[in-house]
GUDOTOR-872935 format. One record per residue: residue in one letter; x, y, z of N, C-alpha, C, O in turn. Coordinates in steps of 0.02 Angstrom, whole numbers, plus 32768, in hexadecimal, padded with zeros to 4 digits. Example, Ala and Ser with C-alpha at 12.3 -4.5 7.8 and 13.67 -1.06 7.14 Angstrom:
// GUDOTOR-872935
a82947EE4818682677F1F818682947F5B818682C87F5A81A7;s82827F90816282AC7FCB816582858002818A829E80398192;
//
This chain:
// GUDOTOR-872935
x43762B0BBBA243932B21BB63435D2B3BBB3443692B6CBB11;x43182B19BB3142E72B2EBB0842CC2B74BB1B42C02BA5BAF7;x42C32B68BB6C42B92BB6BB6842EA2C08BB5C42E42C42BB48;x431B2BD8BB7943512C13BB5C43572C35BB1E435B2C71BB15;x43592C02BAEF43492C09BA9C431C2C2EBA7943232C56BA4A;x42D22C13BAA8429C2C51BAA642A02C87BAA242992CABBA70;x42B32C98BAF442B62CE3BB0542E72D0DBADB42D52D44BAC9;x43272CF4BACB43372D10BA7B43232D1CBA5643202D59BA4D;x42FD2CE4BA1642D52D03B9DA42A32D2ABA1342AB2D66BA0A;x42842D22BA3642422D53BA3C426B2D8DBA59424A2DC1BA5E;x429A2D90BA6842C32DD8BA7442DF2DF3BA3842D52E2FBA31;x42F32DE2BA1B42F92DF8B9D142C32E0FB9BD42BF2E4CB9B2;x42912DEAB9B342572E2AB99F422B2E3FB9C541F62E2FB9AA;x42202E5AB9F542282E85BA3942512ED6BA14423E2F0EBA02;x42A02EA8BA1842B62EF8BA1542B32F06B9C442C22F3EB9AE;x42A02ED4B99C42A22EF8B961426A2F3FB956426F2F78B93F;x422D2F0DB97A41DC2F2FB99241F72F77B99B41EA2FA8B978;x421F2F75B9CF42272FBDBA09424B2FE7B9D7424B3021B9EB;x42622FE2B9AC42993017B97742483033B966423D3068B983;x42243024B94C41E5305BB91E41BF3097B976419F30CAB96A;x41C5308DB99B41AF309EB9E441C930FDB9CA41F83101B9A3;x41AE312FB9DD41B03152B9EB41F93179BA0342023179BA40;x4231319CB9D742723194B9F8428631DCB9D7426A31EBB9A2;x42BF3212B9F942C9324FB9DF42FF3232B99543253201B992;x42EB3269B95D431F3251B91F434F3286B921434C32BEB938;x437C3268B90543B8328DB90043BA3283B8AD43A6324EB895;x43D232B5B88543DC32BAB830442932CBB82D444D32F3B84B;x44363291B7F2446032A5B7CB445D32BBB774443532A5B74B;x449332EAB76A449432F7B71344B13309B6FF44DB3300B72C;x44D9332EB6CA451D333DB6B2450A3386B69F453F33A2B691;x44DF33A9B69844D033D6B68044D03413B6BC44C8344DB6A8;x44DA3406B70F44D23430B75044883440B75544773473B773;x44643420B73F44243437B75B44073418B78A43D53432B7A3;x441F33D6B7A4440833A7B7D2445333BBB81E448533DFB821;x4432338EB848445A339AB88844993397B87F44BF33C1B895;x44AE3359B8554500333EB85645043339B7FB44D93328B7D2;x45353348B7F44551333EB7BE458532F6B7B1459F32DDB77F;x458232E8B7EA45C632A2B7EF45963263B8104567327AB830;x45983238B80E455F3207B831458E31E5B85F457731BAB885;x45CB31F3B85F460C31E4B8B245E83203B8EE45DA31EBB925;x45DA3254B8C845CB3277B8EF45813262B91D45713257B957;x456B3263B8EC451C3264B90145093221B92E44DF3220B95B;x453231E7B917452031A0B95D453C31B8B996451931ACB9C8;x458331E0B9A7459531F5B9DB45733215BA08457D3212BA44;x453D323EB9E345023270BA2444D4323EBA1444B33260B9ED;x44B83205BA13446931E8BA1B448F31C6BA7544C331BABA94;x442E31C4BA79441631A5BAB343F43174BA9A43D73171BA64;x43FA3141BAD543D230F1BAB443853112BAA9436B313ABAD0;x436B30FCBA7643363104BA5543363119BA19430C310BB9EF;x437D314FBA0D43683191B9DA43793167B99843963132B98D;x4362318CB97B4356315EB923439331B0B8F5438E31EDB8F9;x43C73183B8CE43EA31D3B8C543E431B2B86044083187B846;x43B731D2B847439A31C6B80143D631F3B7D643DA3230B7E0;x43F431DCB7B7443631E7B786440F31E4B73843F331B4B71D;x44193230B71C43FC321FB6C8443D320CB6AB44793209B6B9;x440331FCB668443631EBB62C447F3208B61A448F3242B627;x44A631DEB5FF44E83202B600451B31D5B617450931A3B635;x456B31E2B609459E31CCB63245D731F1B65245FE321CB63D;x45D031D5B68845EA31EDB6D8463631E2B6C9464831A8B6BE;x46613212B6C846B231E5B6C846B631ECB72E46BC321EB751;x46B131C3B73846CF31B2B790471431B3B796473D318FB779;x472031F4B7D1475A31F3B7E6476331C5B82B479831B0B841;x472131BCB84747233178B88346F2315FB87746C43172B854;x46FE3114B8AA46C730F4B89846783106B8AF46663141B8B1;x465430DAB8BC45F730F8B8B845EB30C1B8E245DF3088B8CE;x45EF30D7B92B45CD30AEB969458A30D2B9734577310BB965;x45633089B99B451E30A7B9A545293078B9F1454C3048BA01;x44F330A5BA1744F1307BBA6B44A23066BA6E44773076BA45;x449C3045BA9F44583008BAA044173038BA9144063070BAA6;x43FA3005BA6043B83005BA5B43B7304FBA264381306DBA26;x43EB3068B9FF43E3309BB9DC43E33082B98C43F6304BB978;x43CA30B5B96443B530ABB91343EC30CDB8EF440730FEB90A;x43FF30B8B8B6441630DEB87C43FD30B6B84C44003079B846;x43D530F6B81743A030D0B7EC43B4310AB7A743A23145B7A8;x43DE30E8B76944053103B73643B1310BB703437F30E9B70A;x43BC313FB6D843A23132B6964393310DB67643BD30E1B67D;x435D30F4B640435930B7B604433C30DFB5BA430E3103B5A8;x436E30C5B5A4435A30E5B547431B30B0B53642FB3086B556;x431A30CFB4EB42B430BFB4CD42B8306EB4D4427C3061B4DE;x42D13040B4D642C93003B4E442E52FEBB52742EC2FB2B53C;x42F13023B54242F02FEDB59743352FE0B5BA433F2FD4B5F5;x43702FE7B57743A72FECB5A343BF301DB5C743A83056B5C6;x43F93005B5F04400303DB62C4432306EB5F6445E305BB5CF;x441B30B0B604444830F0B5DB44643118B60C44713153B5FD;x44703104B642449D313BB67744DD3100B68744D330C8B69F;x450E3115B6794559310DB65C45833123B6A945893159B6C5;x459930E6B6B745D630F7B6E1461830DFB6D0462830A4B6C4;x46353105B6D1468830F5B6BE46BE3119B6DB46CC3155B6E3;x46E330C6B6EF470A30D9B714475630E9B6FB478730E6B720;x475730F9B6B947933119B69347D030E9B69E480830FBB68C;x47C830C0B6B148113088B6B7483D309EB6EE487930A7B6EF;x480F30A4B71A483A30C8B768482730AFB79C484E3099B7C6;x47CB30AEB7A4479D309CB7E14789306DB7D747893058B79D;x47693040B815472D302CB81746EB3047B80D46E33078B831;x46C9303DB7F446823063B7E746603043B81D464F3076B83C;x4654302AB83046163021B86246432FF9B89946642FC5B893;x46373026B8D6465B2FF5B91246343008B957462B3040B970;x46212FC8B96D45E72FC1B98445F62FA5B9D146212F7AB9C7;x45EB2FA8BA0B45E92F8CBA4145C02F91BA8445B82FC4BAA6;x45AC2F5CBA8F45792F59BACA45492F9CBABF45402FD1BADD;x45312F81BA8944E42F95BA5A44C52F69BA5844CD2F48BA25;x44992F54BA83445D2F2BBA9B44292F51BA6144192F8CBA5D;x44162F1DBA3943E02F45BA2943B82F6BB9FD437B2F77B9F7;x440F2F86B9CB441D2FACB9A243F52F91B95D43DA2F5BB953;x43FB2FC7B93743C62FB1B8EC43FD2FF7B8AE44133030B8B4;x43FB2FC3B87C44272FD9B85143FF2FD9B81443E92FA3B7FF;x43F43018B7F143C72FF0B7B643DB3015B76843FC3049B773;x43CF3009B71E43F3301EB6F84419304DB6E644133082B6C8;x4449302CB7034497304AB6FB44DD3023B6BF44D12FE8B6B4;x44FD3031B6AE4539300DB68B45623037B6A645653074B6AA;x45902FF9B6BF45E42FFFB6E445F22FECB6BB45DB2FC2B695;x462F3015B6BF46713004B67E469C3023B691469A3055B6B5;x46DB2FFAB67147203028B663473A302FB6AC4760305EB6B6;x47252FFAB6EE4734300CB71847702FE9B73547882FC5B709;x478D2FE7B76547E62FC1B77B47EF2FC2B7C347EB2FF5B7E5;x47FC2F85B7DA48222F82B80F48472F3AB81A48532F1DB7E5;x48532F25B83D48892EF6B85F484C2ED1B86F48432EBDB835;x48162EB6B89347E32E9FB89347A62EC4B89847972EEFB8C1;x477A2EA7B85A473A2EC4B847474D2EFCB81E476C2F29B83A;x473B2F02B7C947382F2AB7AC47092F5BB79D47172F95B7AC;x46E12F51B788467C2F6DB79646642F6DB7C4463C2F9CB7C8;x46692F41B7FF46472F41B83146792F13B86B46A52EE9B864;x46592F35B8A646712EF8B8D946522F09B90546542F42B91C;x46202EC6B92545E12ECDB96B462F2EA2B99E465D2E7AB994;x460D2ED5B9DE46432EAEBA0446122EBCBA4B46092EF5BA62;x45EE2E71BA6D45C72E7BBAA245852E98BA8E456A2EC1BAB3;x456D2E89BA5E45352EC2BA5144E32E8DBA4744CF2E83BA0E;x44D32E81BA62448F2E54BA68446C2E67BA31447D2E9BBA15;x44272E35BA1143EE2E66B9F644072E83B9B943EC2EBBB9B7;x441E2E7FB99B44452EBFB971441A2EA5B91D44232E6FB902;x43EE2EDDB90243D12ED3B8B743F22EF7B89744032F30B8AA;x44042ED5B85244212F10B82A43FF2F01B7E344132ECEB7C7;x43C52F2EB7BD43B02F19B78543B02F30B74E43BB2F6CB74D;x43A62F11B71143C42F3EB6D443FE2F63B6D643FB2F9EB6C7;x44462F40B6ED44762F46B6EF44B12F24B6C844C02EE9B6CC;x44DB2F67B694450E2F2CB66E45522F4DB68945612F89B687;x457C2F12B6A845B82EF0B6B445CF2EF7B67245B62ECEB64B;x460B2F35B64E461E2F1AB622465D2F37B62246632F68B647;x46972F22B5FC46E12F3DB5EE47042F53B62D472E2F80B62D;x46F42F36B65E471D2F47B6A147622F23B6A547732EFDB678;x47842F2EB6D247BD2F07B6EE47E42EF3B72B48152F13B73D;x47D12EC8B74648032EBEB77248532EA7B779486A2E8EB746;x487B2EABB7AB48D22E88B7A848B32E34B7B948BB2E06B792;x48962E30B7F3488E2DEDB7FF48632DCBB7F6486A2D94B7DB;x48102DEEB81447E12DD0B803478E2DEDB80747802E0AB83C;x47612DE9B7DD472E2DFBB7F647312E40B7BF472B2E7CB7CA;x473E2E1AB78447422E64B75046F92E82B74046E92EBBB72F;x46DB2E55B74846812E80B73846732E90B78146682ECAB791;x46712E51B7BC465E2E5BB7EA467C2E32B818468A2DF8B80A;x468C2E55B86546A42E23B8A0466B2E35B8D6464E2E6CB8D7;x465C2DF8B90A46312DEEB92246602DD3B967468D2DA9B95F;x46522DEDB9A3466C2DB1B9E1464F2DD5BA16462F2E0ABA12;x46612DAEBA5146432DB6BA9245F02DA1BA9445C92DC8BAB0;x45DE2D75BA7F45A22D85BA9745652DB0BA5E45282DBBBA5E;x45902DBCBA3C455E2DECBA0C452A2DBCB9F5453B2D82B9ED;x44F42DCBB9EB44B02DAEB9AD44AC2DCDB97E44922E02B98E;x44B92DCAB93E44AC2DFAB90B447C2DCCB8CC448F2D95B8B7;x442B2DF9B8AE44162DCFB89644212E08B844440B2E41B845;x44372DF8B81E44372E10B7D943F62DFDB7BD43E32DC2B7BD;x43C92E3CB79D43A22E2FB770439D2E4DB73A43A42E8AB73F;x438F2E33B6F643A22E53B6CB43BB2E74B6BC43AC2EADB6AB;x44052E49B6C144512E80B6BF44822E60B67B44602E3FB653;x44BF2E65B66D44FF2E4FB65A45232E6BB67345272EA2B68D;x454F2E31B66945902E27B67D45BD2E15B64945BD2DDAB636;x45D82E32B63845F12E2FB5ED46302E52B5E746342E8AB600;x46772E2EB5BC46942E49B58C46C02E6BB5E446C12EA7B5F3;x46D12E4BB5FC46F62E69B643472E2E31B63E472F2DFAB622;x476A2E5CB66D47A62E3BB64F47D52E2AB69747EA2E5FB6AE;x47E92DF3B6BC48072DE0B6F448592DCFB6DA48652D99B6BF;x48872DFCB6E348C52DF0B6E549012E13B6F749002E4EB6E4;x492B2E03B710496B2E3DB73F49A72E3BB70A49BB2E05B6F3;x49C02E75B6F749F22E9AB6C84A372E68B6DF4A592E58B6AE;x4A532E4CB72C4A7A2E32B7244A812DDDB7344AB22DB8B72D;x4A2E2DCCB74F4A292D91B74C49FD2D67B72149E12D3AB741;x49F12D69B6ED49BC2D5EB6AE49AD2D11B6DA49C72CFFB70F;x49852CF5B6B649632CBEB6CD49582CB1B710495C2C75B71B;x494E2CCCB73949412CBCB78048FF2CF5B7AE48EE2CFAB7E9;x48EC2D16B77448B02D30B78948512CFFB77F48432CD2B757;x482D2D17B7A747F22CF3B79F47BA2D1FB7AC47B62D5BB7BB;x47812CDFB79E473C2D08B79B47532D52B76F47652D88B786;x474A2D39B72747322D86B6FE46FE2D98B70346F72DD5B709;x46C52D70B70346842D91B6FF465D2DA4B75446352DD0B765;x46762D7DB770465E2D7CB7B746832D50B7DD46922D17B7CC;x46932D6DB81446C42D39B866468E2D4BB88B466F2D7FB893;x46882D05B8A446662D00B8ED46952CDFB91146A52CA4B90C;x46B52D1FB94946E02D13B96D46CB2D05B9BF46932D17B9D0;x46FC2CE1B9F446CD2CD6BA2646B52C94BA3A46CB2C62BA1E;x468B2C91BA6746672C5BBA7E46282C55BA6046072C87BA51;x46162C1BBA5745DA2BFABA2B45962C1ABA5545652BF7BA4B;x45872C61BA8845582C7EBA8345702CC6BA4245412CEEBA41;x45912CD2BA25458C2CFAB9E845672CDFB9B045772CA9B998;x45342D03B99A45002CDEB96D44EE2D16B92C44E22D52B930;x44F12CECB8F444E72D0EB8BE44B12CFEB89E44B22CC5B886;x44842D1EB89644392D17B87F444A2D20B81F44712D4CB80D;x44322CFFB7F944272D06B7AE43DB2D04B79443BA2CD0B796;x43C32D3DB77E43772D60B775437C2D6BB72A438B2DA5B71C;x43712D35B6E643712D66B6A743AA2D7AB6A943AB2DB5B69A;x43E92D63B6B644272D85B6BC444C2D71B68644362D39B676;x44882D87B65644B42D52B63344F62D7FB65A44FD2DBBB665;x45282D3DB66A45612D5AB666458B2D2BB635457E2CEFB63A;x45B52D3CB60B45CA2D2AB5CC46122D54B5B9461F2D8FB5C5;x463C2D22B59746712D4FB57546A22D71B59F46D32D94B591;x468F2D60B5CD46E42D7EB5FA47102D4CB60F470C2D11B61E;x474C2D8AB60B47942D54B60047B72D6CB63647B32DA2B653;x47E32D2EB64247FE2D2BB67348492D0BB64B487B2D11B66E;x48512CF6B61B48932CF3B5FC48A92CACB5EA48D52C97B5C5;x486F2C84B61F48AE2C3CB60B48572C0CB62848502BDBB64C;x481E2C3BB60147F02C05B5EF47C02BF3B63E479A2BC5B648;x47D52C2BB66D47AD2BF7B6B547602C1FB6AC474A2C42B67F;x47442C0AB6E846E62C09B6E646D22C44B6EE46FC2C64B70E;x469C2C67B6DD468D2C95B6C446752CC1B71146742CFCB722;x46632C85B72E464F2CA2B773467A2C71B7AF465E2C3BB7B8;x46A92C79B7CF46BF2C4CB7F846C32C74B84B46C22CADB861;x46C82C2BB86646B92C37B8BE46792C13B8D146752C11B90F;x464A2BFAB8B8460C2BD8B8C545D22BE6B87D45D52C02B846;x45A12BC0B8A2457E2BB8B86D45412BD6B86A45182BBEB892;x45262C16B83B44F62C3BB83D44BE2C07B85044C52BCAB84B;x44742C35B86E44282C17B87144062C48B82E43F42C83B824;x44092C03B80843F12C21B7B643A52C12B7A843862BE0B798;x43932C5DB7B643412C4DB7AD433B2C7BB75443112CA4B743;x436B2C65B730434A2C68B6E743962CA0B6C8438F2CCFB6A0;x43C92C90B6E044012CB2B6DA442A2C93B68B440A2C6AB66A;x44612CA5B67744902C68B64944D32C7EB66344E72CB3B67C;x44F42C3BB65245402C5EB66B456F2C36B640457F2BFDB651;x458B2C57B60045BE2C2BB5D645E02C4BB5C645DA2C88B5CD;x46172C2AB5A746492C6EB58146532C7EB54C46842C9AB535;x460F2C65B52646022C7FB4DB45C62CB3B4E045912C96B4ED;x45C22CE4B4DB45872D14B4D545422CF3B4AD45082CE4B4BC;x456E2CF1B47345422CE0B42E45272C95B44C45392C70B41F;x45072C6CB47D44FC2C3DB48F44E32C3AB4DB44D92C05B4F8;x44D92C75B4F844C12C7FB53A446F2CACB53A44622CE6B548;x44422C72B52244212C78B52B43E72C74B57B43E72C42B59F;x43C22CA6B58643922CA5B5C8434C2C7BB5BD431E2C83B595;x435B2C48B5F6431F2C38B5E342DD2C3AB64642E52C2DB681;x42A22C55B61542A62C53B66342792C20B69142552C00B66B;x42722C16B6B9426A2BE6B6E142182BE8B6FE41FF2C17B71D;x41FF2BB5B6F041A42BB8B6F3418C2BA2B73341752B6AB73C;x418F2BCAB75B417C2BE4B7AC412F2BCAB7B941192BBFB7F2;x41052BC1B77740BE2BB6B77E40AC2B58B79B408F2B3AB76D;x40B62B36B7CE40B62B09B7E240732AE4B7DD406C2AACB7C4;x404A2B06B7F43FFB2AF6B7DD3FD42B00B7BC3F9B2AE9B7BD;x3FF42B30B7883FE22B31B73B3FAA2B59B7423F7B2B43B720;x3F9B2B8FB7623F5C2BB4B7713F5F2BF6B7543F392C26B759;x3F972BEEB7333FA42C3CB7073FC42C85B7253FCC2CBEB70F;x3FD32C5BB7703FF72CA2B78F40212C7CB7D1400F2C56B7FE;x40452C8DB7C540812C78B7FD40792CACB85540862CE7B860;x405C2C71B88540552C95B8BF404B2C75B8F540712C45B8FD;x40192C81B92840272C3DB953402E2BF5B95140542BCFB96E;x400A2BEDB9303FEB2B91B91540232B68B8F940232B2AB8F8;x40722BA8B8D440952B93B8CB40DB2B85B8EA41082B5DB8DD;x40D02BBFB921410D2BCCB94840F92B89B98F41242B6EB9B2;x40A92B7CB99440A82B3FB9C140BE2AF6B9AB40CB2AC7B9D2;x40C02AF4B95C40CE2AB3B94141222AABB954413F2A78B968;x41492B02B94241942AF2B954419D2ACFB9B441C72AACB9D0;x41682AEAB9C541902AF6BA1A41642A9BBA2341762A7CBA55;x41402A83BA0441392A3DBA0641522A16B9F4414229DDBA06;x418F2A24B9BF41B129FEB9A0420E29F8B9B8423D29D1B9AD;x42032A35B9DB42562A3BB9E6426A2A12B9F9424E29EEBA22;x42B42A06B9DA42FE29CBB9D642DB299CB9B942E72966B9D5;x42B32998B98B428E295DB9704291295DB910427A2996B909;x429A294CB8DB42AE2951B8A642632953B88042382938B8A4;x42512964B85442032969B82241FA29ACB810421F29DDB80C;x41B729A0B805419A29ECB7D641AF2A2DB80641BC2A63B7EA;x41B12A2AB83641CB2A71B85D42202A74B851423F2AA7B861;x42362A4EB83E42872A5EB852427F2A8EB80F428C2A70B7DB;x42672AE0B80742612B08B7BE42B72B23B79B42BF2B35B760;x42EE2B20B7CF43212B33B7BF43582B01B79A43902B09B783;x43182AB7B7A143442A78B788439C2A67B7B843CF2A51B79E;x43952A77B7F043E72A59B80F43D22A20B82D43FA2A0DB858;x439329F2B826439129AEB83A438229B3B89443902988B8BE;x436A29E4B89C434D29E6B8EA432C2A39B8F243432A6EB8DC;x42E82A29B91F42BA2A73B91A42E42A7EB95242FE2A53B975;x42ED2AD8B95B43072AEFB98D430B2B38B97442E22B4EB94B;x43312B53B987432A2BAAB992432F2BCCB94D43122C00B941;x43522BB0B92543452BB9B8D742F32BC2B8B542DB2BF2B897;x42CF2B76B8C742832B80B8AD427B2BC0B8C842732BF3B8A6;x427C2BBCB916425E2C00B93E42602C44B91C423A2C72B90D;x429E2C33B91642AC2C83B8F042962C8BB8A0429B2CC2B884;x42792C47B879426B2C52B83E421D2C7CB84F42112CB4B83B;x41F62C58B87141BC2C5EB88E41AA2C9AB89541732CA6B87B;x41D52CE3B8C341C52D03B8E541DC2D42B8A641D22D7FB8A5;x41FA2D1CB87F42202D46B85441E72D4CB81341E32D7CB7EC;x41CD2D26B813418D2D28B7DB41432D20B7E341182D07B7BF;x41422D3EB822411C2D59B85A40CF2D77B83140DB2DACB813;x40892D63B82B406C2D8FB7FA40382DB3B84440102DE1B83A;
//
């Protein structure tokens, strides 16, 4: 089991590594001067590798925005850093729908305004590996569940510095019986949701349920409540030997300590295991 756990986080950043590698780009922009004008369009022609860079602006999507393994879509950021390339799915689509994308890397973008029956903003289905960063989850909707995001089969998805916010889980003729507004992890307990600097906050589901339901994120410095104004990030101090940089000396203290409770357990769930790992590798100097 320990090594299995391993080869995860260290596959996670493996393929995070491999997204900066050398890969053909594909452009998007609203103005026709780049390849695609639609970013539906433009994931439909990549090959695993290709990176398809979307400027500033918002996209109204007439379908959703699949990507296949090991490929990039990497949005815009205005003068402080947030993501400024806008997808919206006009209260019709899913904006991002994703499957058996091993691999895949998602980076500042905002979904919105997007709809379906499960997964409103997003839905990984089978998709390993999967980064998505500087990403906001916001004003989506689903009928049943998974109004920011649905996750199953098997998927790994690690959020970093994202929200999840202000997303809404409920069906027009069965009110109270929808779930996961902010996130469903649907599936068998290998579907795994990584929390990086993440908040998800403020989404409703109608009759008060958990903000993320189906299992329980690996929170290496994430928040998850349903008051905004109170979801604070805090993040998690990876430096084990106090040497001023987080790297081997620290990642050997986790793999000496695993299933064992003390200064390595950094994610605080009362046992070291694939959580530290991933705090470790994640604050990597």
């Amino acid at each position: 089991m320990m090594q299995s756990q391993a080869q995860f986080a260290l596959g996670l950043t493996v393929a995070t590594l491999c997204q900066t590698l050398s890969a053909d780009t594909i452009t998007v922009c609203l103005d026709g001067t780049c390849d695609f004008t639609d970013p539906s369009a433009a994931a439909a022609s990549v090959s695993a590798g290709d990176v398809i860079e979307i400027a500033a602006g918002t996209y109204l999507l007439e379908e959703s925005v699949g990507l296949i393994t090991g490929a990039t879509i990497r949005g815009a950021v205005g003068p402080n850093g947030e993501p400024a390339t806008i997808l919206d799915g006009q209260g019709q689509v899913l904006v991002l729908g994703t499957a058996y994308a091993d691999q895949s890397l998602f980076e500042n973008l905002v979904l919105t305004n997007g709809y379906g029956d499960y997964g409103g903003g997003a839905r990984f289905v089978a998709s390993d590996d999967v980064v998505v960063r500087n990403c906001h989850f916001v004003g989506n909707h689903a009928n049943w569940e998974g109004a920011g995001i649905r996750m199953s089969l098997g998927s790994t998805v690690t959020l970093v510095d994202c929200e999840v916010t202000g997303n809404i889980a409920t069906h027009p003729q069965w009110p109270g019986q929808s779930r996961g507004a902010g996130v469903r992890i649907a599936g068998s307990g290998d579907t795994t949701l990584v929390l990086d600097g993440t908040r998800v906050c403020g989404n409703s589901d109608g009759v008060g349920g958990p903000q993320i339901m189906g299992g329980v994120p690996v929170n290496l410095g994430g928040c998850v409540t349903d008051d905004c104004d109170s979801c604070v990030i805090t993040q998690l101090d990876a430096d084990l030997n106090a040497d001023g940089i987080v790297g081997l000396g620290d990642l050997l203290i986790v793999m000496a300590s695993w299933g064992d409770s003390g200064a390595a357990d950094i994610d605080g769930d009362g046992s070291v295991g694939v959580g530290d790992l991933l705090a470790v590798l994640s604050d990597w100097s």
